[in-house]
Structures are given as structure tokens and as C-alpha cells.
N, C-alpha and C positions, 0 to 999 in steps of 0.2 A: 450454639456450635456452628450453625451455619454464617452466622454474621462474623464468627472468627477465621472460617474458611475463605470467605470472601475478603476479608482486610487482608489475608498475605497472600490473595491472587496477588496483586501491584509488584510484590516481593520475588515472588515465584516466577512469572513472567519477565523481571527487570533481568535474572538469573540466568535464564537461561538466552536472553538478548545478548546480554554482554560476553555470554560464553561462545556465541554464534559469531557474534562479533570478532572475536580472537580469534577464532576459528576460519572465517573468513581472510580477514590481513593477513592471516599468514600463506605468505606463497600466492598471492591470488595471479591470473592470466597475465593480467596487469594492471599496475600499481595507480596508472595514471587513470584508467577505467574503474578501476576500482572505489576511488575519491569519486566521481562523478555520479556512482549507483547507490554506494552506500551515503551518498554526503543527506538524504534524506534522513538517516536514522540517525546521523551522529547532529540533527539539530534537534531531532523529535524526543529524543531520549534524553537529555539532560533538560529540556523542557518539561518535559512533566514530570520529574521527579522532580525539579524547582516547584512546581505547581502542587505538588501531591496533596499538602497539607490546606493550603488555601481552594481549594478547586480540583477535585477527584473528580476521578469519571467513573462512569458505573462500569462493573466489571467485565460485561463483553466488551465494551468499548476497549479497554485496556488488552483483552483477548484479541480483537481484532488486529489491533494497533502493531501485538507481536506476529502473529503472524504474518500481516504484510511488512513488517519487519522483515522477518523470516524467507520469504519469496526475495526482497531487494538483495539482500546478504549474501544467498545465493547466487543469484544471480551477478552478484557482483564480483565472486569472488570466482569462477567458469568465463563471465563474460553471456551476457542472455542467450547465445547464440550457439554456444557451447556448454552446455547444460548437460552432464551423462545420461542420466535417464532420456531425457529427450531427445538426444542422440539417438539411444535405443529406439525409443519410440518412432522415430522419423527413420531409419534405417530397415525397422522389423516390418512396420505398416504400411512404407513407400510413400509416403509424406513430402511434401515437397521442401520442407523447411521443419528446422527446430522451433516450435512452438512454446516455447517456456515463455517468451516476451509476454505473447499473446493471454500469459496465466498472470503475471503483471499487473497488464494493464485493465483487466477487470477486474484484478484487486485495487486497483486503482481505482475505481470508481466503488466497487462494494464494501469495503471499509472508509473513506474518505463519509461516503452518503451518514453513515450511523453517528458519526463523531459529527459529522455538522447539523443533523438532526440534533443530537443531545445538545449542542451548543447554543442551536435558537431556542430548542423548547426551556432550556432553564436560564437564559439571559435575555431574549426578547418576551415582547408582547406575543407572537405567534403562538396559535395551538395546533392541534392537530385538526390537518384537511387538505383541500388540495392545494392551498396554495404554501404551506409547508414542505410536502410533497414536491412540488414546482420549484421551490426556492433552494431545495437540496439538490434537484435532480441538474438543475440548471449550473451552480457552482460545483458539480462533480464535471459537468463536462467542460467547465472555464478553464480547472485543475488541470483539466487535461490536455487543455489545448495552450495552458501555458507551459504544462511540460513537453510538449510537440517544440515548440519555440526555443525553450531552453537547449533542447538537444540540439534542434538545426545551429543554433549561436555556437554550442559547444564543439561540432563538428566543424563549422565554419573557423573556429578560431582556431582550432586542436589536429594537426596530421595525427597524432599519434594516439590511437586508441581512437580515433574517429567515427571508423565503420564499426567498431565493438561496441560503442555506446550507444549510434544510432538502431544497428541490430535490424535495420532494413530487411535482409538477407534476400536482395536482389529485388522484393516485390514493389512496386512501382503505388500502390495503395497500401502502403504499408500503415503511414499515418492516418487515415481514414478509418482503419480497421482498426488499429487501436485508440480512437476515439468514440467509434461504434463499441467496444466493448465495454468500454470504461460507465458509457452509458447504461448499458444492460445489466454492469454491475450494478451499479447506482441504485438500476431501478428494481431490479431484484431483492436488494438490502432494503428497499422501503417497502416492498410487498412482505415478504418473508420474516423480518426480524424483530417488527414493533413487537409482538406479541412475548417476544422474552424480554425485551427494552424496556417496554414500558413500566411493568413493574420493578424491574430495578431501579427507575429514574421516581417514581414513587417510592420507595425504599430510603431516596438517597435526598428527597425533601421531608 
């Protein structure tokens, strides 16, 4: 019963992405930021459902994977800087800025870490240690500072939807701080999650 539970997590999950997905394109802030936030999931998602049969991931992975889905879509579809609840939240508590980027970009490092974990441990030589550890921790924050790069290109080349996709909102370390978080996801995800991973990824040799 549980091994049938787990085979239509992949299913269950695809479901409710693509429903977020619609949900999001429709009417989003704007259309031109909208391609730039979501363009991650519309490569991520028809890659692994290409992949599902030849090369499955174990099922947090696949859990993770929507929910940082889930955070871009959003985001993509408000604009990260205009986010309602965190309107609220930045309004109620006197905050200096809408912080939803900020929930991003260490999802950007805490799910990124698990799925390139799963990846060397069952196609390289690597086992578990520190320099596994090192070698996640290290390509979580490369992630991150190629998408630092990607945005400046894209504001640089883009008037329109510029300041929406950068999402700066004035702070002059803006990039630093989320590359600093990206990292503490990172490292978070390898402290905290082996212990439900690994027997999944046992499970799934």
C-alpha cells in the first residue's frame, strides 16, 4: 500500500503544478516577467516527466521540486515584490521591504542541494561525507550566482519588467543576501533531510 502511495506522488504533484501553472498565466502583473520567473518550471517539468520512466527521483525530491515550483509561480504571477500576504506582512510589522524574494532564494538553495545530492549519490563514485556535502554545497551557491547573472543580463537587455524581475526593492545588497541565503538553504537541506532521503534513495536501488 505504501509503495502504491508513493508511485502516484510524481502524478499528484504533476497536478497540482500544472493547475498552479494555469492559474498563474492567467492575468499575471506582467506577462513579460512572468516568462522570466516561471521560465524555470516550464523547462523543469516536461523534463522530468521525459525522464520519469528511465530515471525517477525519490519522492521528496519530486516534493520538493513542486513546491519550489510553487514559490516561482507565485511569484511569478504578483511579481516577487508584490506578493499579498507579504504586502501584509511588510505593512503590519513595519518591514522595510516585501520579503517573498528572500523565501525564493533559499528555496533556491534548499531544494536545488537534495536533488544534486540524489544525483551524485546514485550516478557518481561519491558517497556520503564531507566532501559530498562540499560538492552540493558548493554547486547550490554557483546556482545561484548564475542566476544573480542571468537577471542582471535580463534587466540589462529588458526596460520592461526590469525592476520586477530584479526585485532589488532599493536594497543596494540585495544580491549578496540572496546568495547568502541560498547558501543556508543549501546547507540546511544537507543537515536536516538525509535522514528521510536516504532511505528513500535505498528504496529506490
Amino acid at each position: 500500500m505504501h509503495h502504491v502511495a508513493q508511485s502516484r506522488t510524481p502524478a499528484v504533484l504533476l497536478a497540482m503544478v500544472l493547475s498552479l501553472t494555469l492559474w498563474s498565466c492567467l492575468w499575471p502583473h506582467d506577462m513579460a516577467t512572468w516568462l522570466m520567473e516561471a521560465f524555470p518550471v516550464l523547462v523543469a517539468v516536461p523534463l522530468l516527466v521525459a525522464t520519469r520512466k528511465r530515471f525517477a527521483l525519490t519522492p521528496l525530491a519530486y516534493a520538493l521540486i513542486a513546491a519550489h515550483a510553487a514559490i516561482l509561480l507565485v511569484g511569478a504571477h504578483y511579481t516577487y515584490a508584490e506578493v499579498p500576504l507579504f504586502n501584509w506582512l511588510r505593512d503590519t510589522y513595519g518591514l522595510s521591504r516585501n520579503h517573498y524574494d528572500r523565501v525564493g532564494h533559499f528555496a533556491q538553495g534548499f531544494v536545488p542541494a537534495l536533488v544534486i545530492r540524489e544525483l551524485l549519490l546514485r550516478t557518481s563514485p561519491l558517497y556520503h561525507g564531507k566532501w559530498l556535502m562540499a560538492l552540493v554545497l558548493f554547486s547550490c551557491l554557483g546556482i545561484s550566482a548564475l542566476y544573480e547573472v542571468i537577471e542582471w543580463l535580463a534587466a540589462a537587455m529588458s526596460e520592461n519588467g526590469a525592476v520586477a524581475f530584479l526585485a532589488t526593492q532599493g536594497d543596494v545588497w540585495d544580491t549578496q543576501k540572496d546568495m547568502a541565503l541560498a547558501g543556508i538553504g543549501a546547507t540546511l537541506s544537507l543537515l536536516l533531510l538525509p535522514r528521510w532521503h536516504d532511505p528513500q534513495l535505498a528504496r529506490l536501488r
